[in-house]
Every structure is written in C-alpha cells, then in structure tokens.
C-alpha positions as CSV (number, residue, x, y, z in Angstrom):
1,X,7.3,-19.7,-24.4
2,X,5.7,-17.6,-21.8
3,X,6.0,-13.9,-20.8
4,X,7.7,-12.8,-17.2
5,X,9.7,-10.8,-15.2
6,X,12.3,-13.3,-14.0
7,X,14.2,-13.2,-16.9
8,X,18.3,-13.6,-17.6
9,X,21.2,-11.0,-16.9
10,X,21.7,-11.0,-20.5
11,X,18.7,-10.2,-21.4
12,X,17.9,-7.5,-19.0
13,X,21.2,-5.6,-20.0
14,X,19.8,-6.1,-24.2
15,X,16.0,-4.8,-22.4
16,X,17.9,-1.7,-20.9
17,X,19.9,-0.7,-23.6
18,X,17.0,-0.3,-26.1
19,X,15.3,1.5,-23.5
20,X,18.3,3.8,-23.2
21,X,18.7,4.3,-27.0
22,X,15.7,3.3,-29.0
23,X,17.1,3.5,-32.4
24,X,15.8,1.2,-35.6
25,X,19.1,-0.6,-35.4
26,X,19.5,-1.1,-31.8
27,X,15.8,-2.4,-32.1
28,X,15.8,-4.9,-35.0
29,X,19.2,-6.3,-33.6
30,X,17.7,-7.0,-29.9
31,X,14.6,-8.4,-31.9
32,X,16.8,-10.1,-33.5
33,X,18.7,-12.0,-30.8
34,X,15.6,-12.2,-28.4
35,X,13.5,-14.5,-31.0
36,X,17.1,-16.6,-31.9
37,X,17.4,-17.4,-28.3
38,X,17.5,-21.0,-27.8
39,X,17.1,-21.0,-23.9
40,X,13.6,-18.8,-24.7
41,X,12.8,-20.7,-27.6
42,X,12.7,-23.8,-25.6
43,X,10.6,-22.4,-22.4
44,X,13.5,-22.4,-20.3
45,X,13.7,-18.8,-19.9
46,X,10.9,-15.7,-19.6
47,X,10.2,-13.1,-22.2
48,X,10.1,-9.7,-20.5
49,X,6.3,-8.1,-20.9
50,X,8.3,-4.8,-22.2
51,X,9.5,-6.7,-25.6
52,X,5.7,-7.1,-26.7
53,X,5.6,-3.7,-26.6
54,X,8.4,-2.7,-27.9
55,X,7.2,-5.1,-31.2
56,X,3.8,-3.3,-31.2
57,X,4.9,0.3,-31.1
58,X,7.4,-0.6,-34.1
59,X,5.5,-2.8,-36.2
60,X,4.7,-0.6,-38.7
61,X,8.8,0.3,-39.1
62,X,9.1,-3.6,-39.3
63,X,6.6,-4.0,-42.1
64,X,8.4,-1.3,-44.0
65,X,11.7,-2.4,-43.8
66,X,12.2,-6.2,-42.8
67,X,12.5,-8.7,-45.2
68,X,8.6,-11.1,-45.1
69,X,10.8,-14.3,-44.4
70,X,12.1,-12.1,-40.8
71,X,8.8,-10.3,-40.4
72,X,6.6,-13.5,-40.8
73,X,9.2,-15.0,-37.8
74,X,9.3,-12.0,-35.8
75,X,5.2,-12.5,-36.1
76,X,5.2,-15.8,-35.1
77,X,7.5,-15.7,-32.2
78,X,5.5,-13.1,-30.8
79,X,2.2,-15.0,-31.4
80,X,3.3,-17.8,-29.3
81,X,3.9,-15.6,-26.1
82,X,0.6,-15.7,-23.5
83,X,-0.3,-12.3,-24.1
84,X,0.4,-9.8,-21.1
85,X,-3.1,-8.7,-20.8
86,X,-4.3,-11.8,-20.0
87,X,-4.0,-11.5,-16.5
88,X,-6.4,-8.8,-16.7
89,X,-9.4,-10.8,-17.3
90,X,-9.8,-11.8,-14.3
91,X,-9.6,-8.7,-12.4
92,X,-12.8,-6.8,-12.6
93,X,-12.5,-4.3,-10.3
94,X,-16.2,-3.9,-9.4
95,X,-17.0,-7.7,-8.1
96,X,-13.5,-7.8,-6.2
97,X,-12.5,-6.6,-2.8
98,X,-9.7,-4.3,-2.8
99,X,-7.4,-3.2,-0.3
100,X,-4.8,-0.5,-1.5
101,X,-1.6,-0.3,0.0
102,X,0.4,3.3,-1.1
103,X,4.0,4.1,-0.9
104,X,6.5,7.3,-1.4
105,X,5.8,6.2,-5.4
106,X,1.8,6.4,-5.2
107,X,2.7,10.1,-4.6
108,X,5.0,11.1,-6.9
109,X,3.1,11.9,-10.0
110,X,2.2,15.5,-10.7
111,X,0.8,17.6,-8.9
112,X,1.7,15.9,-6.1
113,X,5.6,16.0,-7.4
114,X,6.8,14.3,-3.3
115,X,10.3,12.6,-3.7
116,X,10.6,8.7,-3.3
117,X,12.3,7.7,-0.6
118,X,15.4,7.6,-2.5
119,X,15.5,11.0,-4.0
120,X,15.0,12.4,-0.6
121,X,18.0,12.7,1.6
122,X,19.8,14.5,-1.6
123,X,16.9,17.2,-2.2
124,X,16.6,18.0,1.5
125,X,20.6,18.2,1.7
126,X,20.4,20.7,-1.0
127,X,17.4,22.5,0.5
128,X,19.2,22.4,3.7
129,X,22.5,24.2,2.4
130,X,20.9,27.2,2.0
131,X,19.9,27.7,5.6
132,X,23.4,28.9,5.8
133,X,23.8,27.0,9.3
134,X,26.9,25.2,10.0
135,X,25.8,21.8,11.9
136,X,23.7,21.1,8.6
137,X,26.3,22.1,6.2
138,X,28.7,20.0,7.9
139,X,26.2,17.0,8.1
140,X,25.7,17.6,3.9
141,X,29.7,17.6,3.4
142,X,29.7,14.7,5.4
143,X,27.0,12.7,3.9
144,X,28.6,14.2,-0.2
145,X,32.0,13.0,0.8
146,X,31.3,9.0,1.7
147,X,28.4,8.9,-0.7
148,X,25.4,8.6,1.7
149,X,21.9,9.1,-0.1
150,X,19.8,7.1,1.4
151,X,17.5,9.1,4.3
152,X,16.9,5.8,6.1
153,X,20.2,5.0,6.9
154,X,21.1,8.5,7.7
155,X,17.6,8.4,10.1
156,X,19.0,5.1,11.3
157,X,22.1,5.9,12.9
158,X,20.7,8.7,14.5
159,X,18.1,6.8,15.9
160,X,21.3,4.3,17.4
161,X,23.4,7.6,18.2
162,X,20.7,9.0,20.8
163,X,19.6,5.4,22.0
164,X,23.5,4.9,22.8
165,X,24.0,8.2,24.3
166,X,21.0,7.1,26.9
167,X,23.0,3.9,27.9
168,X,27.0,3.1,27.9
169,X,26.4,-0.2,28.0
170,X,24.4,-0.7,25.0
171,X,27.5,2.1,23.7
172,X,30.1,-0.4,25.4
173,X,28.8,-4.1,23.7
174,X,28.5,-2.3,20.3
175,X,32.1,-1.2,20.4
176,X,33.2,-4.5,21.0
177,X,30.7,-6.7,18.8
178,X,31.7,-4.6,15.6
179,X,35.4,-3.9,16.7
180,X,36.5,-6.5,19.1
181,X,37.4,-3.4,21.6
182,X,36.2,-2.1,24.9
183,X,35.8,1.9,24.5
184,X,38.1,2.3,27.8
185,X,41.1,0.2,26.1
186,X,44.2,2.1,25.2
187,X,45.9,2.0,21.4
188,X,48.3,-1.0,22.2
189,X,45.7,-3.1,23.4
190,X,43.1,-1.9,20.5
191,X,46.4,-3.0,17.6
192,X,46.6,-6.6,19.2
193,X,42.4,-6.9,18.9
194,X,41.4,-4.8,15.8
195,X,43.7,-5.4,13.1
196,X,41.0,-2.1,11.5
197,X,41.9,0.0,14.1
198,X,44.9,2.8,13.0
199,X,45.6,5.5,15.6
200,X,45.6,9.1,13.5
201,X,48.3,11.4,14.0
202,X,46.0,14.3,13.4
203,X,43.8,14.0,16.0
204,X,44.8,12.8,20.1
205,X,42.6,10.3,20.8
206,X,41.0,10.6,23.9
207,X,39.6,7.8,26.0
208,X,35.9,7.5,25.8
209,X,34.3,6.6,29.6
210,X,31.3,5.0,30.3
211,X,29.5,8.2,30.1
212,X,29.1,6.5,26.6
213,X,28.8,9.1,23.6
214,X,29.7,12.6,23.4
215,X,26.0,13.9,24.9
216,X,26.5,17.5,23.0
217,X,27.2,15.7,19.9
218,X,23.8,14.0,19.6
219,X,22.2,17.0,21.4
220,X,23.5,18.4,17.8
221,X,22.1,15.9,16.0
222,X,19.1,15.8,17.0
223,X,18.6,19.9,16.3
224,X,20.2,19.2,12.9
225,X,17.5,16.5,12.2
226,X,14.7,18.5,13.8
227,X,15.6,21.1,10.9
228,X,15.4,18.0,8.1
229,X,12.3,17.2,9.7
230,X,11.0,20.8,8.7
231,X,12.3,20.7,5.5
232,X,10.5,17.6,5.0
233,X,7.1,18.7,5.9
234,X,7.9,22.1,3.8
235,X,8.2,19.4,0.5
236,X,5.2,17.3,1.2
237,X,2.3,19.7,2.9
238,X,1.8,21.8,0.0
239,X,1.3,18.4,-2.1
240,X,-2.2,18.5,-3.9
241,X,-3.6,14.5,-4.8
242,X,-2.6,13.6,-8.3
243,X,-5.1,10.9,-10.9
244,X,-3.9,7.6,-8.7
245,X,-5.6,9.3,-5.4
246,X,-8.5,10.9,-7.6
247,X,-9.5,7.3,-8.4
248,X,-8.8,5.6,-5.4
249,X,-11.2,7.7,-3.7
250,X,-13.8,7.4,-6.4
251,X,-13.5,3.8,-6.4
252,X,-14.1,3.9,-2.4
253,X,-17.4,5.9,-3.1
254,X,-18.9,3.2,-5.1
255,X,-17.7,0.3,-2.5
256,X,-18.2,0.9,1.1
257,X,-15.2,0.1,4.3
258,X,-12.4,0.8,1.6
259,X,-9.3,-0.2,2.9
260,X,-6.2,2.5,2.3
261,X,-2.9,1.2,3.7
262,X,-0.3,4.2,3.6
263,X,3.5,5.1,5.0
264,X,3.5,8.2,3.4
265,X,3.2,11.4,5.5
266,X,1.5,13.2,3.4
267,X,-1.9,13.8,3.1
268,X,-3.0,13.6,-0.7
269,X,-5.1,10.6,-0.1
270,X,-7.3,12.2,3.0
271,X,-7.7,15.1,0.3
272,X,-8.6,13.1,-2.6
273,X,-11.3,11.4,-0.2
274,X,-12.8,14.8,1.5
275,X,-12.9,16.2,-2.4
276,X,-15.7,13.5,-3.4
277,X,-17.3,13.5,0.0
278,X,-16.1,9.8,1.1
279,X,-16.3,9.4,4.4
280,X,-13.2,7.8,6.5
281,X,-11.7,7.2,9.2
282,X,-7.9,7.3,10.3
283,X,-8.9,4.1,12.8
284,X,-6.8,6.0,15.4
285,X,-8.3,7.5,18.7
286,X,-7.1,11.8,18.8
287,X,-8.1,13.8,22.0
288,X,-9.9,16.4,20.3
289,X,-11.7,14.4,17.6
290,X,-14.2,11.6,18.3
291,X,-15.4,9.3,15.5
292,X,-19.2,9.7,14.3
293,X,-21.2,6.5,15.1
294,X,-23.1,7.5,11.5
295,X,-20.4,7.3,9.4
296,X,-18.8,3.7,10.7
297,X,-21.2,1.2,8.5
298,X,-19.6,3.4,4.6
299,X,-16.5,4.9,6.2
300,X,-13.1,4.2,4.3
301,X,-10.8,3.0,6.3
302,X,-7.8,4.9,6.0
303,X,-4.3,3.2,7.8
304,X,-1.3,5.6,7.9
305,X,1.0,3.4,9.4
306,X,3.9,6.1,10.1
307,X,2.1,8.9,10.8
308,X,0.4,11.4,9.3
309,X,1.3,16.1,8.8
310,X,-1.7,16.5,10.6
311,X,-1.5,13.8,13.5
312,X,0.6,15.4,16.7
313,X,1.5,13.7,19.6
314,X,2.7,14.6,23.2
315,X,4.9,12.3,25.0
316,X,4.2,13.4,28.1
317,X,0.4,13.0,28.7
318,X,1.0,10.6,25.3
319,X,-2.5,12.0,23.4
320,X,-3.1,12.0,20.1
321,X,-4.4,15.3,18.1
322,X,-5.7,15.9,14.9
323,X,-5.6,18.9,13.2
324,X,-7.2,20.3,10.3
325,X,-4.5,20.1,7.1
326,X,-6.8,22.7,4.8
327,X,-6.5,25.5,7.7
328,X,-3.0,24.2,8.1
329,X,-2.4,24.6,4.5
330,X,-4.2,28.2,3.7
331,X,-2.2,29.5,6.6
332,X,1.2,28.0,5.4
333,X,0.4,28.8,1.7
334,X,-0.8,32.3,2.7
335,X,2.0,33.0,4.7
336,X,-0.6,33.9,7.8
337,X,1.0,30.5,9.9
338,X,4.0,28.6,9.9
339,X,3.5,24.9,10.0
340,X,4.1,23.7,13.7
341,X,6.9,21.3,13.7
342,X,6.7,21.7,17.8
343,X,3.5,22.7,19.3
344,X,2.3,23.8,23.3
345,X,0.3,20.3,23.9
346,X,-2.9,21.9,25.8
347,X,-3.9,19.0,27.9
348,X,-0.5,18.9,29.8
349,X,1.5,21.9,28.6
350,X,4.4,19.7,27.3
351,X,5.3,19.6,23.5
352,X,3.5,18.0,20.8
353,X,5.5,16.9,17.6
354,X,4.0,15.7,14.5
355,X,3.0,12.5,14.7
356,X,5.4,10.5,12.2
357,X,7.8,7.5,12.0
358,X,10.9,8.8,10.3
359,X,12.2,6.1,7.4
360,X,14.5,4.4,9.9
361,X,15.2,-0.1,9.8
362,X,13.5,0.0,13.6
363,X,9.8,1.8,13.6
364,X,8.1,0.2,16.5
365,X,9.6,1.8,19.4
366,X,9.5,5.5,17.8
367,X,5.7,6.4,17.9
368,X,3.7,3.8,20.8
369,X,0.0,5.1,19.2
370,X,0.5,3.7,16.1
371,X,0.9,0.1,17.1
372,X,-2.5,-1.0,17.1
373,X,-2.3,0.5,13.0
374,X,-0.4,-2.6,12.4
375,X,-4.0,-4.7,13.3
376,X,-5.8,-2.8,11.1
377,X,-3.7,-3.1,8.0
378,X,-3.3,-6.9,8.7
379,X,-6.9,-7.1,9.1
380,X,-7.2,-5.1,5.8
381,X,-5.3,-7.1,3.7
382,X,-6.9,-10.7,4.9
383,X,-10.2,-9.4,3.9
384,X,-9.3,-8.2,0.6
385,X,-10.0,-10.6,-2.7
386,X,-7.1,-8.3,-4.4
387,X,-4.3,-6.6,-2.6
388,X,-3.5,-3.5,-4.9
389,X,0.0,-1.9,-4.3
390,X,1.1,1.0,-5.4
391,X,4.7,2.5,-5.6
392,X,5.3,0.7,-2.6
393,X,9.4,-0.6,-3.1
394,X,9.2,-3.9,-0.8
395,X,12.4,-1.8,0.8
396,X,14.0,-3.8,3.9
397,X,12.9,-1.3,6.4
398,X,9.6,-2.3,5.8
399,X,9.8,-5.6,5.8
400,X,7.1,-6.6,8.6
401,X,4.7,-5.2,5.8
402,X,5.8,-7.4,3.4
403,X,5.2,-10.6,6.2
404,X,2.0,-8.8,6.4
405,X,1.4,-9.5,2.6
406,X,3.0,-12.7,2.6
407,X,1.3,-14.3,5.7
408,X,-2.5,-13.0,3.9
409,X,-1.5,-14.6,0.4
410,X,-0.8,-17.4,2.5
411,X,-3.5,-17.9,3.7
412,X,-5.7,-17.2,1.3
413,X,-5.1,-19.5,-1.8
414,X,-7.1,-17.7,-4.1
415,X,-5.8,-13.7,-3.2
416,X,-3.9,-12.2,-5.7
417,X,-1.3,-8.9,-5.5
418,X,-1.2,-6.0,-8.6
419,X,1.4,-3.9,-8.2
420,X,1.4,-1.2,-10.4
421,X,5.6,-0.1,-10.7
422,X,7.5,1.2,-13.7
423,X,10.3,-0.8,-12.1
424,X,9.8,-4.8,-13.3
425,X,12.5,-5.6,-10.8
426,X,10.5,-4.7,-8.0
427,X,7.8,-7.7,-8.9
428,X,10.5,-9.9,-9.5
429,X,12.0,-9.7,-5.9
430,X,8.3,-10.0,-4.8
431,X,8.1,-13.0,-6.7
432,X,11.3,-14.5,-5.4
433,X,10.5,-13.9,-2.0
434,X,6.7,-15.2,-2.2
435,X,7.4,-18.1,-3.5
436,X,10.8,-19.2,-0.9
437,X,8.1,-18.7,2.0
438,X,5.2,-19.7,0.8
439,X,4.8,-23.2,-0.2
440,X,3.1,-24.1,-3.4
441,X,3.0,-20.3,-4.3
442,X,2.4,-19.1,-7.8
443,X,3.9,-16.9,-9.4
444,X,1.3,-15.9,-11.5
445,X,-0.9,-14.6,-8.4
446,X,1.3,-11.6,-8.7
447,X,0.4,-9.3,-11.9
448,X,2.4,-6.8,-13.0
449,X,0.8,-3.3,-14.1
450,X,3.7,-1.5,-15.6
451,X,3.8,2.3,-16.3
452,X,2.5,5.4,-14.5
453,X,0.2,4.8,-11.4
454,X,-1.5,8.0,-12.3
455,X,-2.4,7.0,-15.7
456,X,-2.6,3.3,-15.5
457,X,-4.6,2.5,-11.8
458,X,-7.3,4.8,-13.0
459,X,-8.1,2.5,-16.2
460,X,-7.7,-0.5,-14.4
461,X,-10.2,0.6,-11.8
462,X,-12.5,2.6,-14.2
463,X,-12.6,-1.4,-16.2
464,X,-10.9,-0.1,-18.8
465,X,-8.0,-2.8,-18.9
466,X,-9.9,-5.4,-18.3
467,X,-12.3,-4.1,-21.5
468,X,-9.5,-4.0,-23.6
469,X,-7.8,-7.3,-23.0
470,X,-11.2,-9.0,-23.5
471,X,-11.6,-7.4,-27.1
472,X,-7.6,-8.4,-27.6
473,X,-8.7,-12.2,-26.3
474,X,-11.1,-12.2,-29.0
475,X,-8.9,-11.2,-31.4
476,X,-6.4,-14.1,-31.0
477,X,-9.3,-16.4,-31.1
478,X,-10.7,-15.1,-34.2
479,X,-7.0,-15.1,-35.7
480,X,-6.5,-19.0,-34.5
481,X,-10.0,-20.4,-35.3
482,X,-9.7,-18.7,-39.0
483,X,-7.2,-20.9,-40.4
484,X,-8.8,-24.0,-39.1
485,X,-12.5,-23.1,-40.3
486,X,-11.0,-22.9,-43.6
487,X,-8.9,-25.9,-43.3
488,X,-11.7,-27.7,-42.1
489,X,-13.9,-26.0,-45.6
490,X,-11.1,-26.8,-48.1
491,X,-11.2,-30.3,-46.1
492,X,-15.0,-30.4,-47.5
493,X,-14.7,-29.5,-50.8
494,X,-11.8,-32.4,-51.1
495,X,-14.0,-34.7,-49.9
496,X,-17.2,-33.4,-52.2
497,X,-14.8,-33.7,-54.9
C-alpha cells in the first residue's frame, strides 16, 4: 500500500463527503470502507495523503469508542502506508536551488485577499453593476443569463471580436469553419448548409458584408473592457504581501539570483522584496529606469510574465516605463491621485496603458516587450534543483508554462516540482501530464504540500517540515526495531535456557 493523489472516483466522492460533513459516523464508516478495500489492500490503488490525517486528528475519538479488535486494524492499516512526510527529507531548502513560480493562488491569502482567476469575472461583474452604465450592465446580464464565469473566455472573445473587426476575411473563414456558411449567404442557402442555423422572427436579419463585424459594436467592447480593466486594478493595487511573499523574500535574502516566476499583476511580491531590502530586478529594459551594475551579482530575479500595475507601455514609440507602486499607492489610498489606467506617454505624446496580458488562451501577440520574459523564466527553471509552485492552476491558457516545466524536468533527471495547493486534483493532472510526455517520468518527483501557502511554504522554507518528518522517521524506526530487539532478547533467553 502506498499513499497518492491518483486515487479512484469512488473514493474521492467517500474523501469529499467527510470533508463536507465531518461527523464521528460519517468518519468511522469511510475508515471503515477505505481499510476493507480490496483494490487498496492489494497495492492496486493509492491512499489519498488527506485520510492519514483525517486518522491522526481523530485518534483519540477512535481510542474511546472503537472496539481494540477495529482499532488495532485501523492501526495497522495505517502503519503500512509510506508516510506523507517522507518526501520531505529530502528537500532541505538551504542546500537546494529554488526557483518559485506564483499564480492568482500565491496571492490570495489575507492581507492580500486578490481573487483567483476564477472568482474574478463574477466580483468584477458585481463591482461593475454599480457604475450604473448600460454597456456594462448589459455585458453582466449577458454573461448571468448563459452562465459565463470564467474572465478568460470572456477576455478571449474579445480579443477574437477586435482581431475580426480588423480583417473580414479572418471574419469570413470563421463563419464558415464553425457554421458551414459564408456571412453574405441568404437564409435558404444558410438551411441547406447549417442544419444549427434557425432564422428568428424577432429580429430581420440583415446581411453582414465584408466590412466584417459591426465596427461600433467592438468599439463598445472594448470601452466596456477598458472599465473591467479599472476595476481590476482597483481590486489588486491596494493588495499588501501576505506570509507566502514574506518568506519568499526572506528566503531570497539568504540565497543570492533568486528566481521569482509570476503572472500575477499585482505587486505583493516586489513589496515583500523592497520590505527586507532584497535587491531585484524585473529583467525588463523601462525608458526611465536603468538597472544598477552593483546590484546584478545578489539581485533577485523577479519574472512577471503578463505584466506588472506599475509597468506602462506606449504602442507608439513601444517604451517601456516603470513607475513607482508606493507613490502610486499613497496617492490612490489617499485619495490625492487616481490610478492611471491611460497615461500621456512623454517620449512621443501617445498613450501609455498598463503594461499587462489580460487572462486570454493567446498572450504572445498582446504585449511584444514581454517576449524575451519567456527566456528568463525558462532559463530560471533549468537552473533550479527544485521548482517551487505556488497556487499556480496548470490552467490551459497557460499551457506554454507548463512545456516550460515539462521540457526542464526533462531534462534534468534529478529536478523535482512542490506545489503547494489545497486542491489535490491539481497535482494529479500534473502528474498525468508529466508522465504521458516525459518518458521514464516519476511520479514521485512531484510532492504534494497540501494546505495554505501562507502557512505551509513558510515552514517548509524556514526547515521546519523537513525537521519534523525527520523526528516522525525516527519514530517509525524506533516503533519497528522494538519488537524485533525484543524478539531477538526473548530469542536469547530461550536459547540460555
């Protein structure tokens, strides 16, 4: 028997339900079934991590109320299972290199309190209601009514909506790869080829020409989103760096050219570092900024591959400015300055935005200085003994990070991945996906670190974790050499006698 996150459907839905309602019964019962389980009992199937402790918060209840016959079984079972700590003792964080790489989650904890990705599109649709203007009410109506919560999809189309608008026959070929029609083609001729395709009574259908899309339409969108975009900034600037950031930039203080790889906007990390006087550098060239020579040998290296609140960028003259977030902040906090969303770009009097790849499937095209980024964090993660993820989902839209990953496990036999994620399910897809495109890949180079990142990446990089499965290690060898010490002394005395 071994412990893992790849476990059965069954036994997932038995996990989640104790989780949901963690009374005595519900507990002994799942106890119960979990240790009867032939497919487990035989290897053939994982133990989740989660059941160990589960049996160690309530093994005091057990004691009290389970008969010794159950209790000595539910003991044994549980003795048999490679304890989840073990992983740990190999990970001491002060002889490894690590490389962290942050996502929405890393920034969630209080007081930072940012939404994940998916808890985003719903807040700012709330938020956005009470602006009282009609294009964004419509868009939340719109988005309520068919069920659409996720911001990248949402960012997605629009990103589609204004690329088609710019060229009808990009508009044209998608019309007839996704609907078998041509957007000139009247409603007989659109029956015989799209059996989809119902003409509404409610509305006369007029004939779209190869102007392509309805220009004022995605003139609209584009406004609406430009108001998202505010609200967005509104959630995240005021964000102060919660335990996980404290103690990634303390750890980076003790261990020169720290590698932070980031897609969040915010700048909690860049905070965290300035508060403990860690030099770093953003590894992107700004106009008004140039990097000190003195600081390049102990600088973190700080990689914000979509952007950063303080970066902006003018498309015109296509420069790079960096601004300071703390003035920024005060002013915004103070009420003395709004936050720019559009600046006056001073080297060519055009318009500087802020400097960030909305959560869209195509990021490549959007934001031209960030490109060489994509070096560094490649570069970052090669070098690195462990890669340490945190609340980073894996999410399809980011998938040329996760080739990233998968390309530097690859080739480097020995580099292992902690992600530290409430969410077991994320490891397991990791897992899955490792291992179909990587050949000979072990699953046991990616360690789980389940539970808050703000509580638990602080022990595990203070050595905590690794301390305490080293004193758990030798208490299961003290409990297994016991028995046969005495074995071997009532062995003795037979043999005297």
């Amino acid at each position: 028997m071994k412990l893992g996150e790849s476990i059965s459907k069954i036994q997932r839905e038995l996990l989640q339900e104790v989780k949901r309602e963690p009374t005595w019964s519900n507990i002994f019962e799942a106890l119960l079934q979990l240790t009867t389980d032939s497919d487990i009992l035989k290897g053939k199937e994982n133990v989740h991590p989660d059941w160990v402790k589960i049996y160690d918060s309530q093994r005091e209840m057990l004691t009290r109320y389970l008969p010794q016959k159950q209790l000595k079984n539910l003991g044994t079972f549980f003795k048999k299972l490679v304890p989840f700590y073990h992983a740990f003792l190999t990970l001491d964080p002060e002889k490894l290199k690590i490389a962290f790489l942050l996502g929405a989650g890393a920034s969630k904890p209080t007081p930072s309190n940012i939404p994940t990705v998916k808890e985003l599109l719903p807040q700012l649709l709330e938020r956005a209601r009470r602006l009282d203007r009609d294009d964004v009410t419509k868009l939340s109506d719109f988005c309520d009514d068919r069920k659409i919560d996720n911001i990248e999809d949402l960012l997605t189309a629009a990103q589609l909506a204004t690329f088609c608008s710019r060229n009808s026959t990009v508009w044209r070929l998608i019309n007839y790869l996704l609907y078998r029609r041509d957007s000139d083609m009247a409603d007989e001729d659109l029956r015989r080829v799209s059996p989809l395709y119902e003409p509404t009574s409610r509305y006369v259908r007029r004939r779209v020409e190869t102007s392509a899309a309805d220009v004022s339409s995605v003139a609209f969108l584009q406004d609406t989103l430009q108001v998202l975009f505010g609200l967005l900034a509104s959630t995240m600037l005021p964000a102060k760096p919660n335990k996980a950031h404290e103690a990634i930039a303390l750890y980076s203080t003790k261990h020169p050219k720290t590698a932070i790889v980031t897609t969040n906007y915010d700048c909690c990390i860049d905070l965290a570092l300035e508060d403990v006087k860690q030099p770093f550098q953003y590894r992107i060239e700004f106009v008004n900024r140039p990097v000190p020579a003195s600081t390049e040998k102990t600088a973190a290296r700080l990689v914000k591959l979509h952007g950063s609140l303080n970066w902006y960028y003018c498309e015109t003259c296509q420069e790079v400015q960096l601004v300071d977030i703390r003035a920024i902040l005060k002013g915004y906090l103070n009420d003395q300055a709004p936050y720019p969303v559009i600046a006056i770009c001073k080297e060519c009097g055009g318009q500087r935005r802020g400097l960030l790849v909305p959560p869209l499937a195509m990021k490549f095209d959007v934001a031209p200085p960030l490109t060489p980024l994509l070096g560094e964090a490649r570069d970052a993660f090669e070098k690195a003994d462990l890669i340490t993820v945190v609340g980073f989902s894996f999410a399809e839209a980011d998938i040329y990070i996760s080739r990233m990953l998968s390309k530097s496990m690859q080739s480097r036999s020995t580099q292992k991945l902690l992600i530290v994620d409430p969410d077991a399910d994320v490891v397991s897809r990791v897992r899955r996906k490792f291992k179909a495109s990587i050949p000979n890949f072990k699953e046991n180079r990616i360690i789980h670190l389940s539970g808050d990142c703000a509580e638990m990446l602080p022990k595990f990089l203070a050595g905590e974790l690794r301390e305490k499965a080293q004193q758990k290690e030798e208490s299961v060898q003290k409990r297994t050499t016991k028995p046969k010490k005495q074995r071997a002394e009532q062995k003795n005395a037979a043999d005297a006698e």
